[in-house]
C-alpha positions in Angstrom: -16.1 20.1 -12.8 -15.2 23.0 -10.5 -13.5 23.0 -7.1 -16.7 23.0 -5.0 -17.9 20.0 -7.0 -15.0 18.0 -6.3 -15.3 19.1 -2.9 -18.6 18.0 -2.9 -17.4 14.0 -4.3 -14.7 14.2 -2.0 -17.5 14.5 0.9 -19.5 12.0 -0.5 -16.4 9.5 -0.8 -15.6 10.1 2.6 -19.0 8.0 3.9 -20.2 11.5 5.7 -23.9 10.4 5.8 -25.1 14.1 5.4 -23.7 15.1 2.2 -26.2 18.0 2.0 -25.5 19.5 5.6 -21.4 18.7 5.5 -20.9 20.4 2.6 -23.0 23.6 3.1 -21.1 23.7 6.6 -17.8 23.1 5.1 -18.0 25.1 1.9 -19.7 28.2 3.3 -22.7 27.6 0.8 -26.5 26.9 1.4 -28.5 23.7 1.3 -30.2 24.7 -1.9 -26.6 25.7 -3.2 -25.7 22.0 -2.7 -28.9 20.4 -3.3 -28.8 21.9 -6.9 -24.9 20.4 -7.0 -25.8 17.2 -6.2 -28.5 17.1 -8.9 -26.2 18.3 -11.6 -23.9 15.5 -10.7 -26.4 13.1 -10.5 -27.6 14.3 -14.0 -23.9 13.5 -15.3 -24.1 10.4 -13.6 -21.2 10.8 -11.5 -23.3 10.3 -8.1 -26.2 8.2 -7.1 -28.7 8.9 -4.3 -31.0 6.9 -2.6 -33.6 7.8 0.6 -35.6 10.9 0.8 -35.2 14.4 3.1 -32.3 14.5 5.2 -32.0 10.4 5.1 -31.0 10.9 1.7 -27.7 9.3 0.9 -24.9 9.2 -2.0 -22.6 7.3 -3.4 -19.8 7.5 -6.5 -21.1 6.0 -9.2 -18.5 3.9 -11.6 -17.9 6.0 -14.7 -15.9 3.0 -16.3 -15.4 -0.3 -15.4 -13.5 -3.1 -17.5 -12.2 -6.3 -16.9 -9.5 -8.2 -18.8 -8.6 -11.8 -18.2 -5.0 -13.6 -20.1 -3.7 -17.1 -19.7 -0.5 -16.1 -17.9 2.1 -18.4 -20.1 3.6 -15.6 -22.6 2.2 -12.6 -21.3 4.0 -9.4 -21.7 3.5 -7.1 -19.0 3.9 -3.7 -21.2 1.7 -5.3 -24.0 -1.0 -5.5 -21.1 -0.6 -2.1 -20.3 -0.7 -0.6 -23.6 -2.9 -2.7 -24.8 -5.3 -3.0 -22.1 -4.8 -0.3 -20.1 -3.2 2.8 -21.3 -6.1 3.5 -23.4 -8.7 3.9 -20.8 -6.0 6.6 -18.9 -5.3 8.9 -21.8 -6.7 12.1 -20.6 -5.4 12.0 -17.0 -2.4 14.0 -16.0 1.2 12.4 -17.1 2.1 11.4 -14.1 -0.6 9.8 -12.7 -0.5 7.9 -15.7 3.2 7.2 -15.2 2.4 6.0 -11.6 -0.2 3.5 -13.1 2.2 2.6 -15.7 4.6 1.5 -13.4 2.3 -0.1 -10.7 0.3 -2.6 -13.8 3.9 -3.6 -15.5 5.5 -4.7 -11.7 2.4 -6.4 -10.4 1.2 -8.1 -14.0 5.3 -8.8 -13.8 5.0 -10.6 -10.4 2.0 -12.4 -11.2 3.7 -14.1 -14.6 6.9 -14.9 -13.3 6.1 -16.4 -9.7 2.3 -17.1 -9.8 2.6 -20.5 -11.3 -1.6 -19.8 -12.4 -2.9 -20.3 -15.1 -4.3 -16.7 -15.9 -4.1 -13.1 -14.9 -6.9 -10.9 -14.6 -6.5 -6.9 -14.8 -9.5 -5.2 -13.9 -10.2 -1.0 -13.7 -12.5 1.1 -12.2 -12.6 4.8 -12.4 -15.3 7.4 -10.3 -14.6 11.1 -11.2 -12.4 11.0 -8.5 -10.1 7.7 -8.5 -8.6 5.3 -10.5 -8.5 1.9 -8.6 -6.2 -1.1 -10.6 -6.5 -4.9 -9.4 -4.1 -7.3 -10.7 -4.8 -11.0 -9.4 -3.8 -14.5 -10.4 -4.9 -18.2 -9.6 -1.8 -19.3 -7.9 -0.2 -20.4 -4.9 -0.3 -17.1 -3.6 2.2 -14.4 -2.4 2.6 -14.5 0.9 2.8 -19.1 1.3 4.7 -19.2 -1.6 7.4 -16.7 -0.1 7.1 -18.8 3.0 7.6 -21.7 1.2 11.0 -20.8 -0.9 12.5 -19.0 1.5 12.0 -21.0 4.9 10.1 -18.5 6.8 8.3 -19.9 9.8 5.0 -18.3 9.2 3.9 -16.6 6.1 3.5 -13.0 7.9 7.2 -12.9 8.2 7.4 -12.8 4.5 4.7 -9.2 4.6 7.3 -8.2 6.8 10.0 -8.9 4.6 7.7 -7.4 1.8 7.2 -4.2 3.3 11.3 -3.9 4.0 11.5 -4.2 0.5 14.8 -5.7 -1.7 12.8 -9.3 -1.3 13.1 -11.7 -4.2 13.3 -14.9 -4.8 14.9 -14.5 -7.9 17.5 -12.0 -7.5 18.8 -12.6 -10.8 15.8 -11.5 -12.8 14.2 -9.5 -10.2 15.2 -6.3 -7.5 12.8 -7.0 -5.2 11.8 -3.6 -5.0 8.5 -3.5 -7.1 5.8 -4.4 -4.2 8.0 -1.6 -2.1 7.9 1.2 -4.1 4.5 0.2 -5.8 2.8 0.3 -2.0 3.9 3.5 -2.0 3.3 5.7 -5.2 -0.2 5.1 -4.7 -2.6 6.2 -2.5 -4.1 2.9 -1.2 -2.3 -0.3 -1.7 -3.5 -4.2 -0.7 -2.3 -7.7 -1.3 -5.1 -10.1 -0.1 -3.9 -13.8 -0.9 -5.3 -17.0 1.1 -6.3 -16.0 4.3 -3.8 -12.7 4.9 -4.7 -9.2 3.5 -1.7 -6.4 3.9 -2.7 -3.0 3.5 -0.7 0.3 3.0 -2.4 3.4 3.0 -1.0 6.7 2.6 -2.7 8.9 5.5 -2.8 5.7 7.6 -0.4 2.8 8.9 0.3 -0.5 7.2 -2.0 -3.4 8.4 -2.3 -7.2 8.8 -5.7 -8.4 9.2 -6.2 -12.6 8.6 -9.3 -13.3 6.6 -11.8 -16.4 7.0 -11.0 -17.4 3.2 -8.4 -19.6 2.1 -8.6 -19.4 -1.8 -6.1 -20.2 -3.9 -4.3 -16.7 -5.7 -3.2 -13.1 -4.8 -5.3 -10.0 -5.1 -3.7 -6.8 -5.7 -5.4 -3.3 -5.1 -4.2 0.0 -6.3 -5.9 3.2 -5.7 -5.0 6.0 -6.7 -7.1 9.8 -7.1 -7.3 11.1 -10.6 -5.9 14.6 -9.5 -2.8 13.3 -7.6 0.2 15.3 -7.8 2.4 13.0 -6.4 5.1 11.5 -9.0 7.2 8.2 -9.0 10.4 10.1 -8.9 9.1 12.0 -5.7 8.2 9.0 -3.9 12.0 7.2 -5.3 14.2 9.8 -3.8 12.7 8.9 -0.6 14.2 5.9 -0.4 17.7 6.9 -1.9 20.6 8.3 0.1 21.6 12.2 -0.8 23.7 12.3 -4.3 22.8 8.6 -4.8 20.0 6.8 -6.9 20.1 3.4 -5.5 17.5 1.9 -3.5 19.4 2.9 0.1 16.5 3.5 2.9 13.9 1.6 4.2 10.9 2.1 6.4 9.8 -0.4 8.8 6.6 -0.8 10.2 7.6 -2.9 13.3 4.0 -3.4 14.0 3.9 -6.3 11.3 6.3 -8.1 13.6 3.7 -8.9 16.6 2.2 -12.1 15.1 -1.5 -12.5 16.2 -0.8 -9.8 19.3 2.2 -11.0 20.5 4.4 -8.5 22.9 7.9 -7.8 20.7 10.4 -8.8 24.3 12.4 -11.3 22.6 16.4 -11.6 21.4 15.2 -13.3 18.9 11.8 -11.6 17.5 14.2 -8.6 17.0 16.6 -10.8 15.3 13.8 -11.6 12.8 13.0 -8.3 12.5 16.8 -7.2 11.7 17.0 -9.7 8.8 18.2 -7.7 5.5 18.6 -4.9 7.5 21.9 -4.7 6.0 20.9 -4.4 2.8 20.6 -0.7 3.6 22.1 2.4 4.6 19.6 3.8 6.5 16.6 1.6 8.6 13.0 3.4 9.8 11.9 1.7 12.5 8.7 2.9 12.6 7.1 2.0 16.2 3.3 3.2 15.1 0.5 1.1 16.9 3.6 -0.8 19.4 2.6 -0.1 23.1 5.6 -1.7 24.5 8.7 -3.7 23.8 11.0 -5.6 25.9 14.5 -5.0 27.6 16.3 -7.6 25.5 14.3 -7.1 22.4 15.9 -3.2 22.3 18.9 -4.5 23.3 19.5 -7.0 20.5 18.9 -4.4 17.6 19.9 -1.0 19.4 22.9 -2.0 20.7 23.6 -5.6 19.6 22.7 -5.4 16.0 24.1 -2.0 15.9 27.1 -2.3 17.2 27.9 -4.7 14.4 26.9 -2.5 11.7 28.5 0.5 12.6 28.0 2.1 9.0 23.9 1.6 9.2 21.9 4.0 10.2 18.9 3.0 12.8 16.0 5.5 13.2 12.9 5.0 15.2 9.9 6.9 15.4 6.6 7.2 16.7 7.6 5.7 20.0 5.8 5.8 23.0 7.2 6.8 25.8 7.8 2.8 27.3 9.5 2.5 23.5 11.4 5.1 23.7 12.9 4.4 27.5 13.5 0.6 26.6 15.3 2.3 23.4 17.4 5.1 25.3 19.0 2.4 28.2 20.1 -0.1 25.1 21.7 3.0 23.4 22.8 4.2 26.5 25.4 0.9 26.9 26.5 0.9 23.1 
């Protein structure tokens, strides 16, 4: 498969309803150029079309799809992946095979040690252009049973706590760290369990959405394209300090702290959102999507919580410009 062809798949993945027209436009090529690319690909069985003339439409078709179910007592998360897994990755570049590596070993991980279900299911898909994973399990689910161990009020405060990263409830056995970095080695990330799915997308900001279903389980969706250059080391230094390897920065999406629309004006909202804070050098705040926010709500973490922790670092960005006044008088006092 050339460059243009990919281009062409990367079109069609895109939902562009006029493959035909997009790509000759885009590419510089002519309509019988493409038409004769979209047959060839059709022909390998890479796309599908349907309709006729310029109502003619494509889709990716599935080039391999498998599905693995285990009863979760005894399983061995790196058995799974070699086993399972691995196999069906073998001629993708190394490290997009490290990436899914490490995203199947944390999430089957999770799922066996604090799922309480009875099984856990591993399924792949691949198109010619991406490799998506889902890990889920039958049992209490993620986000309630977060909730439920650690005494949050309402189970989005434990996504929040989620997306902060260095949340366990077994911080013996476990860093915490896995649904963090995991979110973000791959290109599209989602945990849907009961009625809460959490999304983080790499060209696009994290989001909350509550669902109509309340099933039992979590549902975990990795995506990630099959030409990715992006590594796990990459995506690690990040998140560590300069000359350090430790887990030292965090990124914050403050969004995920306005329950059902709530306006973020309270003392005590921003104390919520400052929890574990300390458990870092360095705190994005990152203010993407958040219109406003009150006097005392900038005050408590700006000047209040900062003051306190003189040797943490507080960042934000992507303010507007009410954020970033409400922000500059509480700095302006410290």
């Amino acid at each position: 498969m050339d460059i243009v062809d990919k281009l062409i798949l990367k079109i069609i993945a895109s939902g562009e309803p006029h493959v035909a027209s997009a790509a000759a436009g885009r590419l510089g090529l002519s309509r019988q150029t493409i038409a004769a690319r979209l047959r060839r690909l059709a022909d390998a069985q890479l796309i599908e079309g349907s309709g006729r003339g310029r109502g003619r439409c494509y889709a990716l078709v599935p080039i391999l799809s498998v599905s693995k179910a285990r009863p979760r007592e005894g399983i061995d998360e790196f058995r799974v992946w070699q086993e399972d897994v691995a196999p069906l990755l073998a001629d993708l570049p190394e490290n997009v095979v490290d990436i899914c590596r490490y995203g199947v070993t944390e999430m089957v991980n999770n799922a066996v040690d604090h799922s309480e279900g009875s099984e856990v299911i591993v399924r792949l898909q691949r198109t010619a252009l991406t490799t998506t994973i889902r890990v889920s399990d039958d049992g209490e689910g993620i986000f309630h049973r977060l909730q439920r161990l650690l005494g949050f009020y309402d189970p989005r405060e434990a996504i929040l706590e989620l997306a902060k990263g260095k949340l366990t409830t077994d911080p013996e056995r476990h860093s915490g760290e896995g649904v963090f970095f995991t979110s973000r080695v791959f290109d599209r990330f989602s945990i849907l369990s009961r009625n809460l799915f959490f999304s983080h997308d790499s060209d696009r900001d994290d989001w909350l959405i509550d669902v109509d279903d309340d099933s039992p389980g979590t549902f975990v969706t990795m995506e990630l394209a099959n030409d990715s250059k992006r590594t796990t080391k990459e995506i690690f230094d990040q998140f560590a300090e300069p000359d350090e390897y430790s887990f030292a920065k965090t990124v914050v999406p403050v969004r995920l702290a306005q329950h059902e629309g709530e306006k973020l004006v309270s003392r005590s909202q921003a104390r919520r959102l400052a929890q574990r804070f300390d458990k870092f050098k360095t705190v994005v705040l990152d203010f993407t999507a958040v219109e406003a926010i009150g006097q005392a709500f900038a005050d408590e973490i700006f000047r209040v919580f900062a003051s306190s922790h003189p040797g943490l670092v507080l960042i934000p960005i992507n303010m507007t410009e009410h954020v970033r006044e409400m922000i500059s008088r509480a700095t302006s006092k410290s």
